[in-house]
Each structure stands twice: as C-alpha cells, then as structure tokens.
N, C-alpha and C positions, 0 to 999 in steps of 0.2 A: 547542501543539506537538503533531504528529502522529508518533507511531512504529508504525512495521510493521517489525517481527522476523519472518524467515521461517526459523521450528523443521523441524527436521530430523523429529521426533519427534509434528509435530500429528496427524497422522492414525493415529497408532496406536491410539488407542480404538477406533480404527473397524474396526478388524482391518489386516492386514498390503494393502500399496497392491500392482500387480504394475507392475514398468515399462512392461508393452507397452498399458496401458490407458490411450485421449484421448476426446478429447469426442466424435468421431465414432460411437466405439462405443457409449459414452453414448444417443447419439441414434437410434441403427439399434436397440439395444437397448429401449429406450421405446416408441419404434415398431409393433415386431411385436412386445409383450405387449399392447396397445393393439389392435392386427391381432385377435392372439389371441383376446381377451379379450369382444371384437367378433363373432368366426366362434361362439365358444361359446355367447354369448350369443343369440343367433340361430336360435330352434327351430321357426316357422311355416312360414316360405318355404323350401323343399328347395333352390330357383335360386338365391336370396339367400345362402342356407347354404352351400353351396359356390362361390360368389363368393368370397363371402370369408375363405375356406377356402384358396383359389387364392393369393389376395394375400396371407394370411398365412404361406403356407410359400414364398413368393416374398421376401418380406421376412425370412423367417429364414434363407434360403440366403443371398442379401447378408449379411446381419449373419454368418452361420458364415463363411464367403467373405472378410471384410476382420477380421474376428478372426484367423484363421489366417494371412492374411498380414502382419496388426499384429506376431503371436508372430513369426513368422518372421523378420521384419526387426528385430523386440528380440534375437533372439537372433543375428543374423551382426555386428548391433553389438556387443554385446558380446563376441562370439570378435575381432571384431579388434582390441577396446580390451582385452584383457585379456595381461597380461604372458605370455609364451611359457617361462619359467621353472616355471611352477604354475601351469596352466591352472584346476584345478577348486579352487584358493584361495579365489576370490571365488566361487564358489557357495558352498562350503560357509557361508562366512560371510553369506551373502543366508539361505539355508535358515534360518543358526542366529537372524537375526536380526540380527546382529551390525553390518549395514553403515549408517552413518552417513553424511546428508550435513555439510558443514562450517556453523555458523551464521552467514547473512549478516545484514548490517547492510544496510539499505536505505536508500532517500533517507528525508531529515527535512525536514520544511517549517517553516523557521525565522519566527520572531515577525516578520517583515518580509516574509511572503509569497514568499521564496526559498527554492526547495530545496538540499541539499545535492547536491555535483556527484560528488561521491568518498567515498572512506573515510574520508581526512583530515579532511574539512571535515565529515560526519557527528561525527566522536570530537568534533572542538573543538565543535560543536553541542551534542551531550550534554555536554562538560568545560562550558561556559559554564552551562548550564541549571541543573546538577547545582551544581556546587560552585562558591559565589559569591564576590565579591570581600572581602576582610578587611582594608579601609583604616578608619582610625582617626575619618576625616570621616566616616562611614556610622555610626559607633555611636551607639545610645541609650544611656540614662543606666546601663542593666544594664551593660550592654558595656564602656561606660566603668570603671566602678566594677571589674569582673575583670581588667579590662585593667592598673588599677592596681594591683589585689590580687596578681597574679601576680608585677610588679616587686618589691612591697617584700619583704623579708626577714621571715620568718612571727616573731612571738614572742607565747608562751604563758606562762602564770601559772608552768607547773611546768618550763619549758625551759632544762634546764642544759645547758653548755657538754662537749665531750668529752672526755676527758683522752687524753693522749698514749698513755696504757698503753690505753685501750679502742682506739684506733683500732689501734694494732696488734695486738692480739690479733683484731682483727676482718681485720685481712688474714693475719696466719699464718693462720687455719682457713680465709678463700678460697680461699690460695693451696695449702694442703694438700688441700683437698677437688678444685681441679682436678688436682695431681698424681696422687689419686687413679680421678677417670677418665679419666686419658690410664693407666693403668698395666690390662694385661691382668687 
C-alpha cells in the first residue's frame, strides 16, 4: 500500500516558500546564473566576452520581467480573495508565519491495484489496513486461550468476597468526594 500525505508544513526547513514562486521562475532563474557564470568565466576573447555579456543581462531582464509580474499577479489574487472586513489579517498572520494549509489525504492504491476515488473510500482503505478483523475463526491458540481467560470469572488463592458494609462505604466516599467537586 502506497501513502502520500501532503503536510502543510514540509517545506519549512527549507526556510519560508513565497506564493508568487513556479517553475518558470525556477527555470529562467537557472538560466541566467548559467548565462552569468558563463560571461564571467570568459577572459581571452573580448568578442566572446561581451556576447555573452549581452545574452546574460538579456536573460536577466526576462527573469526580472516575469518575477514582477508573477508578484504582481500573487498579489491582486490575494486582495480579492481576502475578506473585506480585515484586509491586513492575513498578512499579518502569512508574515508571523502563522498561515496553515489544511492536511490532505490523497489517493491510496489499494492491495488490488485500485486507487482510491474519494475521502471516503481513502478512511475505509486506512480503516481496513489498519485495524483488522476480530473474529473468533482467525484466532491462534494465544488468542483463543485470552479469549477464554477474559470470560471466565478471575479467582485467586487470597480472593475474598465483599462485605456489604465495604461496598458501601466505598460508594458514600464516591459519592462525597463528587459532591465535593461540583461544590465551589
């Protein structure tokens, strides 16, 4: 059986994620250090050297270019998804750290090569996996043997019987002790 939990909280060792950051950036970002790292390295040829000198600050105007408009556009999503009551609520709580996504349950691929379709049928996947059946035909000889010991009525060498005066003196101090903490 295969589980994928997608935690709210994996990537925080890694320092704090920003919303407006996808793969594109990623890859324009790789890029032109690559660009970069390329122009720097490059001290013979003067022509060559400013080639790709050219190409590299050409590739970092793209990457500045679709950074800003990545922010940009994280940020008029969020003014319109954000309650009109307390606008700077959810910053504050993004800043503190505070903002949590909710933990989902994802598909499960059950012992028959199907996946799960729903939430529902995930839980019964785990309920089934997890905690097994307790029919009396399944037991070994352990099983059996507790199974019996549980029924019979316990008796011990030194197990005397209760006397009526013990059993109530054990509910008067019960029933004293709860009138005690219901009383201020």
């Amino acid at each position: 059986m295969m589980f994928q939990v997608l935690r709210p909280g994996k990537r925080a060792s890694k320092g704090r994620r920003v919303p407006w950051w996808n793969e594109e950036l990623t890859t324009l970002r790789k890029k032109g250090l690559a660009l970069r790292r390329r122009y720097q390295r490059t001290t013979n040829d003067a022509d060559l050297r400013q080639e790709r000198r050219l190409r590299y600050q050409e590739s970092n105007r793209t990457y500045q270019a679709k950074l800003r408009e990545a922010k940009l556009k994280s940020w008029k999503d969020f003014c319109t998804g954000t309650d009109s009551s307390n606008l700077w609520n959810s910053v504050y709580q993004y800043a503190a750290g505070k903002t949590r996504g909710a933990l989902t349950l994802s598909t499960l691929k059950a012992n028959t090569n199907t996946h799960t379709a729903n939430i529902q049928s995930t839980l019964n996947q785990l309920m089934d996996y997890f905690i097994l059946e307790d029919t009396e035909s399944s037991d070994g000889a352990y099983h059996k043997r507790a199974r019996q010991l549980m029924t019979e009525p316990m008796h011990t060498t030194n197990d005397t019987p209760f006397t009526q005066q013990e059993v109530q003196t054990a509910l008067k101090s019960w029933t004293l002790g709860r009138l005690q903490e219901k009383m201020p």
